[in-house]
ROFINU-602351 format. One line per field, with one value per residue (C-alpha): residue in one letter; x, y, z; chain; residue number from 0. Coordinates in steps of 0.1 Angstrom, whole numbers, plus 5000, padded with zeros to 4 digits. Example, Ala and Ser with C-alpha at 12.3 -4.5 7.8 and 13.67 -1.06 7.14 Angstrom:
% residues 2
r <- [A;S]
c1 <- [5123;5137]
c2 <- [4955;4989]
c3 <- [5078;5071]
c <- [A;A]
k <- [0;1]
//
This chain:
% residues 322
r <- [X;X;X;X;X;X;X;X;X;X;X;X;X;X;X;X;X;X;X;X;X;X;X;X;X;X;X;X;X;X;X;X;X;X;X;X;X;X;X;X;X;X;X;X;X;X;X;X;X;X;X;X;X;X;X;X;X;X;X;X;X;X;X;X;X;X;X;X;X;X;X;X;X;X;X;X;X;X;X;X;X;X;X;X;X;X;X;X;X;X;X;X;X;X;X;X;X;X;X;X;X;X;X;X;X;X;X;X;X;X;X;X;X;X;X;X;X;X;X;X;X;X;X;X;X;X;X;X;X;X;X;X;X;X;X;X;X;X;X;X;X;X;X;X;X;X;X;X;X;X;X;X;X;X;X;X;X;X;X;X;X;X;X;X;X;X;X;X;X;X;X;X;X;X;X;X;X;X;X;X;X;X;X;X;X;X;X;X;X;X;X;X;X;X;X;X;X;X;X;X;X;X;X;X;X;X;X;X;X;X;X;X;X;X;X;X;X;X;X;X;X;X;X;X;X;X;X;X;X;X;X;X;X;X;X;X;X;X;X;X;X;X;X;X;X;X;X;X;X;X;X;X;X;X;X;X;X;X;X;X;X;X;X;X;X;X;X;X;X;X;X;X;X;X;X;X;X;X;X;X;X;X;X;X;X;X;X;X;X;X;X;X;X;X;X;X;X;X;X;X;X;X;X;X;X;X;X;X;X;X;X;X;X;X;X;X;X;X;X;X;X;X]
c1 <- [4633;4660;4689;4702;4727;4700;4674;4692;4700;4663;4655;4680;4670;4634;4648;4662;4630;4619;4588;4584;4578;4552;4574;4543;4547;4580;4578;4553;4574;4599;4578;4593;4583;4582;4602;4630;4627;4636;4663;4675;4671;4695;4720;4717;4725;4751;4770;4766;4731;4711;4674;4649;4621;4589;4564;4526;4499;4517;4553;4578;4609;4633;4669;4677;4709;4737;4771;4787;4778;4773;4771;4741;4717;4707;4689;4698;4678;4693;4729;4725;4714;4738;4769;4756;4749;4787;4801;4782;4797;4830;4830;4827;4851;4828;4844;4837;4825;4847;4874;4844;4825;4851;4858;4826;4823;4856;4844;4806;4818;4841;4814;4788;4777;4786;4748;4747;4782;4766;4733;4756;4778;4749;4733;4769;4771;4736;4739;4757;4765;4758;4793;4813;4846;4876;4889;4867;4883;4870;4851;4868;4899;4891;4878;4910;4937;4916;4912;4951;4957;4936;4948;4991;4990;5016;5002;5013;4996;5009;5009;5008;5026;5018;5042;5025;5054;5041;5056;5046;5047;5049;5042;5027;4996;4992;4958;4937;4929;4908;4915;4890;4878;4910;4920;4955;4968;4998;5020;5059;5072;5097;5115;5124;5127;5109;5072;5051;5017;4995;4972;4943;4927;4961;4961;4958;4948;4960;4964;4972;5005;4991;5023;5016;5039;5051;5033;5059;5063;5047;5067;5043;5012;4990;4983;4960;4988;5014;4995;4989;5027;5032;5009;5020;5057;5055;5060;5025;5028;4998;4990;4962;4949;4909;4888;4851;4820;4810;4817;4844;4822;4806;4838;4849;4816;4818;4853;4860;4898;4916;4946;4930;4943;4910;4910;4883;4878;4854;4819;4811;4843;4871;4908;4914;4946;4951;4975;4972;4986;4957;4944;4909;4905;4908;4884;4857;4861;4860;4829;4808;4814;4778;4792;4810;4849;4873;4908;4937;4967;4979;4972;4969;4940;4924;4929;4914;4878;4877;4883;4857;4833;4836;4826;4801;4780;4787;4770;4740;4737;4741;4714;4690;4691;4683]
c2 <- [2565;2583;2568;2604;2577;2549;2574;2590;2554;2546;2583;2577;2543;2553;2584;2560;2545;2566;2583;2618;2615;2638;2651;2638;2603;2603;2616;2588;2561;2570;2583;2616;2651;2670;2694;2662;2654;2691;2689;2652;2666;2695;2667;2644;2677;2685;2647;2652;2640;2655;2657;2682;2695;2703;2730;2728;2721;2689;2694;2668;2652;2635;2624;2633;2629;2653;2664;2632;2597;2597;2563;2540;2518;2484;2456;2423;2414;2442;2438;2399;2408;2432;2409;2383;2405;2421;2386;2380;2408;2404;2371;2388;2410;2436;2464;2499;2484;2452;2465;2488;2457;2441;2469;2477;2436;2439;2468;2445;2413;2430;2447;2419;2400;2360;2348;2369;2356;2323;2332;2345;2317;2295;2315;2313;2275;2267;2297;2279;2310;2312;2321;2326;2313;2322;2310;2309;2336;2333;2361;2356;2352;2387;2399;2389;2411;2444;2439;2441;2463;2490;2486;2482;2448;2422;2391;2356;2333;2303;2306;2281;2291;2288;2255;2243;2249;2261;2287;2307;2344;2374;2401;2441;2442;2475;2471;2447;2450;2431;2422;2408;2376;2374;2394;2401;2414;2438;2436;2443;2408;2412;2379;2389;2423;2434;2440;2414;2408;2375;2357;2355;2326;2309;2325;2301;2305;2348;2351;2385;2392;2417;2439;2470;2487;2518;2529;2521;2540;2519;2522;2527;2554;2534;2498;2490;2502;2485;2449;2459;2467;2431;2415;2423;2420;2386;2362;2345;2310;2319;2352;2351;2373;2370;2395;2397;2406;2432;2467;2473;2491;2461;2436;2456;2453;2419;2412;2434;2429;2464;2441;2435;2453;2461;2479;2489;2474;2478;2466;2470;2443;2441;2435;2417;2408;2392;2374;2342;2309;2290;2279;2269;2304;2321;2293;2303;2337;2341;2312;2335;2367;2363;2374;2353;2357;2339;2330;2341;2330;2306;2281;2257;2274;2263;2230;2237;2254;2224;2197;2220;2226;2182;2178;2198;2181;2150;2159;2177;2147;2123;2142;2144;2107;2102]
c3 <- [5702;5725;5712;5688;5663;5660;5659;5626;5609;5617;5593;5571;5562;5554;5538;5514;5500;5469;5482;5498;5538;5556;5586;5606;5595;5602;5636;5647;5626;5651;5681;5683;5676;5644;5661;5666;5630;5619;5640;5628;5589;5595;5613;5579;5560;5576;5574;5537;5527;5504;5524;5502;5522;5502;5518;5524;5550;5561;5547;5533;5530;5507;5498;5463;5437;5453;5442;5460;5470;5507;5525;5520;5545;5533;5545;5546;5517;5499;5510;5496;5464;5458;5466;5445;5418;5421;5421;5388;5374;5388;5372;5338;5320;5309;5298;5317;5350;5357;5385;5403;5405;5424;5441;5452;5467;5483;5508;5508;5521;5548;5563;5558;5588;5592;5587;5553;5542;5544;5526;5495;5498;5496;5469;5443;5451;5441;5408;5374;5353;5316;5304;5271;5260;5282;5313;5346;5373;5409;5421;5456;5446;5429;5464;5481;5452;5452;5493;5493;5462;5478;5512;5499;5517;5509;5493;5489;5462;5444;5408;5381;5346;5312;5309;5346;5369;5402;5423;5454;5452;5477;5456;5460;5445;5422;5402;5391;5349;5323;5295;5270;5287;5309;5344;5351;5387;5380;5411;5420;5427;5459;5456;5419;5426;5397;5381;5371;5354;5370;5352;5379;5367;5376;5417;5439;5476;5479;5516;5525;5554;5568;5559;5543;5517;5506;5466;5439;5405;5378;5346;5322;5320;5338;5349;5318;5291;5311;5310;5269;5268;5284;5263;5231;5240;5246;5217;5203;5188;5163;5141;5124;5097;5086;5062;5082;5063;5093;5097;5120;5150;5146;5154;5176;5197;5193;5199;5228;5231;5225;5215;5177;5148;5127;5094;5072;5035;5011;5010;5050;5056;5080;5081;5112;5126;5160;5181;5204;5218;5210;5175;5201;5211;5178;5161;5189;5190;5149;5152;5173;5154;5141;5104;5073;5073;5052;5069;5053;5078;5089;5070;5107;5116;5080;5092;5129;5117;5087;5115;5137;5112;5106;5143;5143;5115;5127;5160;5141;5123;5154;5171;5140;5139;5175]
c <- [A;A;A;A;A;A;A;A;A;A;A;A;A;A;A;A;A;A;A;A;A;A;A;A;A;A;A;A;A;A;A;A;A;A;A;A;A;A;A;A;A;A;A;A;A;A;A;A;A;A;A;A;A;A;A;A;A;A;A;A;A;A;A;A;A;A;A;A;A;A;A;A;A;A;A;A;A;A;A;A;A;A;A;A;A;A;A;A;A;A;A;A;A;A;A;A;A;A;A;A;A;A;A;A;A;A;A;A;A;A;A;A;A;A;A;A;A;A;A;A;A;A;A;A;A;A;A;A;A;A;A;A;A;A;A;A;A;A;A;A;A;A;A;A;A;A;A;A;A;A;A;A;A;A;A;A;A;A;A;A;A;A;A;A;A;A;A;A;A;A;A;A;A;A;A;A;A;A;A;A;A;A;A;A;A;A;A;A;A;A;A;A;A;A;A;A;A;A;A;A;A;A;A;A;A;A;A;A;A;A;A;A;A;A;A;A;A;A;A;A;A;A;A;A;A;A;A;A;A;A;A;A;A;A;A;A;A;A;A;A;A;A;A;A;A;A;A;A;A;A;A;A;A;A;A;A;A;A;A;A;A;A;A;A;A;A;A;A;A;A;A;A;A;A;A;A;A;A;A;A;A;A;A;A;A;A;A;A;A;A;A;A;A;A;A;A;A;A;A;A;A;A;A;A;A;A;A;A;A;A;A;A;A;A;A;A;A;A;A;A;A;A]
k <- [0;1;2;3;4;5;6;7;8;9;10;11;12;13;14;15;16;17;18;19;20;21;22;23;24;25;26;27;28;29;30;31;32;33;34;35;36;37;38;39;40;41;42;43;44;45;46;47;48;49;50;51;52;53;54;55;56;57;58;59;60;61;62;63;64;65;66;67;68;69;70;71;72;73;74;75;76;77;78;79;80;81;82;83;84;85;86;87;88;89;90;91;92;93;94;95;96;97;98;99;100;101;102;103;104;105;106;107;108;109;110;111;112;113;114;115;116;117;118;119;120;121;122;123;124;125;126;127;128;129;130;131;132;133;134;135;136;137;138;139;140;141;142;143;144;145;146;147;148;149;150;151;152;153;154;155;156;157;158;159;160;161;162;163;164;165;166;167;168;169;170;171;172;173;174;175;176;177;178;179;180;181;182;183;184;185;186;187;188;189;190;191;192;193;194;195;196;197;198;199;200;201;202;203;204;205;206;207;208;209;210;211;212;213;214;215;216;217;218;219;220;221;222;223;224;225;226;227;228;229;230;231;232;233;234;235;236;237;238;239;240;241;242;243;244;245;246;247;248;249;250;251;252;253;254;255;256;257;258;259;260;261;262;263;264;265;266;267;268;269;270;271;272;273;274;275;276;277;278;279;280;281;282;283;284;285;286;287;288;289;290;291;292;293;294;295;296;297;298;299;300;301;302;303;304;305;306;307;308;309;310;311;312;313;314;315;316;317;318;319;320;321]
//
């Protein structure tokens, strides 16, 4: 193999495999001399990758952990299971890795070629995901906000409001954050010359302009207090208050929505207090705590679990007759 560049992907690619390589192997793997591989080992090295050589009759080499990431070589196997696996995750709000799993898809699928577009494509049609309560978000969708909040492209999206008026929006992207089960895209809306936080379960065909744009000053600490700013700012139609019979490291791992006020009682229980528009949502989420709690306001989500808890025993007695 005369070709130097192919030569070095061809290395760096077995390199990558976790096994030590005999320098001999390598050499007729690639049909060059040893010498050639010595010299192609001290060319990886100096781009950045960490090669360890190990001495002996034979001799050895190895890429190990280094101080950075340096750029990675995968097959297309590879490549496909790691986009469908980042558009899993992407499609969850799992706290600590949510906006680096988009991130990380964003940069896949623009380098990924057509015929392995199509494979994932194929692959996320055919997939049904076992998911939790919370509204559905579109992993491309995602793809299509980090694209442009990374590279300060202007977006246009339409956008459908709590009360179902739609609008169309050409906005700045900033960040993308989640929120419990829910994403939000905080962007600088141009037409009403102010910030804005998106619901991205309510984007609608993003198509970037291709115009880029200066960085703006975001009036808060970061993007993730700004969208908790906006969140609890806005008025709630329901507060409920509820006494758990769970520690509160406990709830908290449950719950998963840094918005909850929890306090600590007696007896392992918790104090929690929460906020939302939906008498549904708080039902579900207090349903699936896993623990006994006692609701103490309002008295309209008394009513909801007592008209839930009907339903449900109807069905269980429905399908024990059948």
């Amino acid at each position: 193999m005369t070709d130097t560049p192919a030569r070095l992907l061809s290395l760096l690619s077995l390199l990558q495999t976790p096994r030590e390589w005999p320098g001999s192997e390598l050499a007729d793997r690639l049909r060059v001399s040893p010498r050639t591989i010595r010299r192609d080992i001290e060319r990886l090295r100096d781009l950045g990758y960490p090669v360890e050589a190990t001495k002996g009759a034979i001799g050895g080499y190895r890429l190990v952990a280094g101080a950075a990431m340096p750029p990675l070589l995968l097959d297309d196997e590879e490549a496909v299971a790691i986009a469908v696996g980042l558009r899993a995750a992407a499609g969850q709000a799992v706290e600590g890795i949510e906006e680096a799993s988009v991130r990380a898809l964003a940069k896949l699928v623009q380098v990924l070629p057509s015929r392995l577009r199509h494979r994932v494509g194929s692959l996320n049609a055919a997939t049904v995901p076992m998911v939790g309560a919370g509204p559905r978000v579109d992993p491309e969708v995602l793809t299509v906000l980090a694209a442009a909040a990374s590279g300060r492209e202007r977006l246009r999206f339409g956008y459908r409001a709590g009360d179902g008026a739609e609008t169309r929006r050409l906005v700045e992207p900033h960040r993308l954050v989640a929120a419990g089960r829910r994403w939000y895209l905080v962007a600088f809306d141009n037409e009403r010359d102010d910030w804005r936080i998106f619901r991205v379960d309510r984007v609608s065909a993003p198509q970037p302009t291709g115009a880029r744009c200066a960085p703006r000053e975001l009036p808060a600490e970061d993007a993730g207090e700004y969208v908790r700013a906006r969140l609890h700012a806005r008025p709630r139609t329901y507060e409920a208050v509820a006494v758990l019979h769970a520690p509160p490291e406990r709830v908290r791992e449950r719950l998963g929505m840094a918005e909850d006020e929890l306090t600590a009682l007696d007896g392992g229980r918790t104090l929690l207090r929460t906020r939302s528009d939906s008498l549904e949502w708080i039902g579900i989420r207090l349903a699936t705590l896993g623990c006994e709690f006692e609701v103490r306001e309002p008295a309209e989500l008394v009513d909801h679990l007592r008209e839930l808890a009907a339903r449900a025993l109807r069905a269980a007695e429905a399908s024990g007759r059948g």
